[in-house]
N, C-alpha and C positions, 0 to 999 in steps of 0.2 A: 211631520218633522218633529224634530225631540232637539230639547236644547239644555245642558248643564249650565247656571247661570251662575256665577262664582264674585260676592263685592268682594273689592277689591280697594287698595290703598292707591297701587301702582302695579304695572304688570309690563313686560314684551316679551316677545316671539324673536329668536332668530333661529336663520336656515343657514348652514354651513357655516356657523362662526359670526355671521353677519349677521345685526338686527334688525329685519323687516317690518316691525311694526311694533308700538309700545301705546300706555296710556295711562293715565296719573288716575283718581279716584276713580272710579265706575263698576264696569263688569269687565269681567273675561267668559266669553259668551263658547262653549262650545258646542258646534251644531253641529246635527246628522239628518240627512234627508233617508225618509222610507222608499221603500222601492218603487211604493203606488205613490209618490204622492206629485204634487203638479206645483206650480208655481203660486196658485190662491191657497196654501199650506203655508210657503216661504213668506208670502207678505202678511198672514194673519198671526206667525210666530213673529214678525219683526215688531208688527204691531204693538202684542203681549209685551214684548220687550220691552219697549220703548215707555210703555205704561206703567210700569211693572214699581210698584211703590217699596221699594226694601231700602232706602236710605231713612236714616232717622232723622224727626222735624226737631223743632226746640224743646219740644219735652220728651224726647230717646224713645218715640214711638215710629217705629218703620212704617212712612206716611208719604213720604217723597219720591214722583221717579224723576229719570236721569235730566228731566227737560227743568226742574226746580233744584235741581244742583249745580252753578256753576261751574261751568268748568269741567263738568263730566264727561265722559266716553268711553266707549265699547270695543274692548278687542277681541275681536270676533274669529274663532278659529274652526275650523273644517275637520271635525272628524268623527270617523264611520264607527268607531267602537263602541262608543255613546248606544247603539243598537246591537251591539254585541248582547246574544242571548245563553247564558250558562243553566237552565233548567235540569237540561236532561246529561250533559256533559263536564267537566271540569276546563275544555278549552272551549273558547264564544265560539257558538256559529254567528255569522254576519250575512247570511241568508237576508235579512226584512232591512238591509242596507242598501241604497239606490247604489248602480251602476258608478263608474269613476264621472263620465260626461253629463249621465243625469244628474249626479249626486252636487257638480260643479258648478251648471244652469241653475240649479236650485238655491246653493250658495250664494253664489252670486246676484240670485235676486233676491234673496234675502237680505243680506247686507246694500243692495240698492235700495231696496224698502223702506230699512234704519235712515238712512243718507234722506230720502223724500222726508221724513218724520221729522229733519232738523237734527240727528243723533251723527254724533266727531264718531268714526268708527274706522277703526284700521283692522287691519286682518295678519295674518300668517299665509302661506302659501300653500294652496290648494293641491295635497298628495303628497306634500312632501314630509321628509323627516323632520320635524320642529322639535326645537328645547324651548320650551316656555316657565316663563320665571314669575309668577305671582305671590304679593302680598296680598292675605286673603284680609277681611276687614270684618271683626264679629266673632267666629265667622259666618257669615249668612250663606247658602248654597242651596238654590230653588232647581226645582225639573217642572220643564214646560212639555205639555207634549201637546199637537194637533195631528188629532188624526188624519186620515188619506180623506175621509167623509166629508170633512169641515170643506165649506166653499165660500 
């Protein structure tokens, strides 16, 4: 799994006008699941996540994760371009992106994974068209990947 990790001030998701899911300081997390990869991917990315020290401590050294910042939380969004591959062409192939059902089980237990960890995390809606609205914070933007191998 591959996940775009974006700090964040404040951020939401809304689908058709309506906003499905928002969050005040944290991440805006967006994930993409591999084609190989299985559900011990989803919960070893949430993991990283949930760990994942890019908040600044009292002396402005990114030393903090989200479980030593009150009040934090991850909005978590679903999507397959994150694995869009442009090497050999000018439009992505999305060829090495899991299926729409795999892609969703994987999601979804990733984002259960956060929740076990103790992490507030709301989502955006899985396949659909999102506008998503973030204030980036820094700005700091890490890439996590796990590969299909990792167990």
């Amino acid at each position: 799994m591959r996940a775009v990790v974006q700090r964040v001030s404040k951020a939401s998701v809304s689908v058709e006008g309506l906003e499905v899911g928002k969050c005040g300081a944290g991440f805006v997390v967006w994930v993409a699941a591999h084609r190989s990869d299985t559900p011990a991917q989803a919960e070893k990315l949430a993991q990283r996540i949930a760990g994942l020290r890019i908040f600044n401590d009292e002396q402005g050294k990114m030393n903090l994760s989200l479980a030593e910042v009150p009040g934090s939380s991850v909005l978590a969004i679903s999507n397959f371009t994150v694995y869009g591959e442009t090497a050999k062409n000018r439009r992505p192939s999305f060829i090495e992106a899991a299926p729409f059902e795999a892609g969703k089980v994987l999601f979804d237990r990733f984002v259960e994974t956060l929740r076990d960890l103790g992490t507030r995390v709301e989502t955006g809606v899985f396949g659909a068209q999102m506008e998503v609205c973030a204030v980036n914070d820094g700005p700091v933007t890490v890439i996590l990947d796990v590969p299909p191998s990792v167990e």
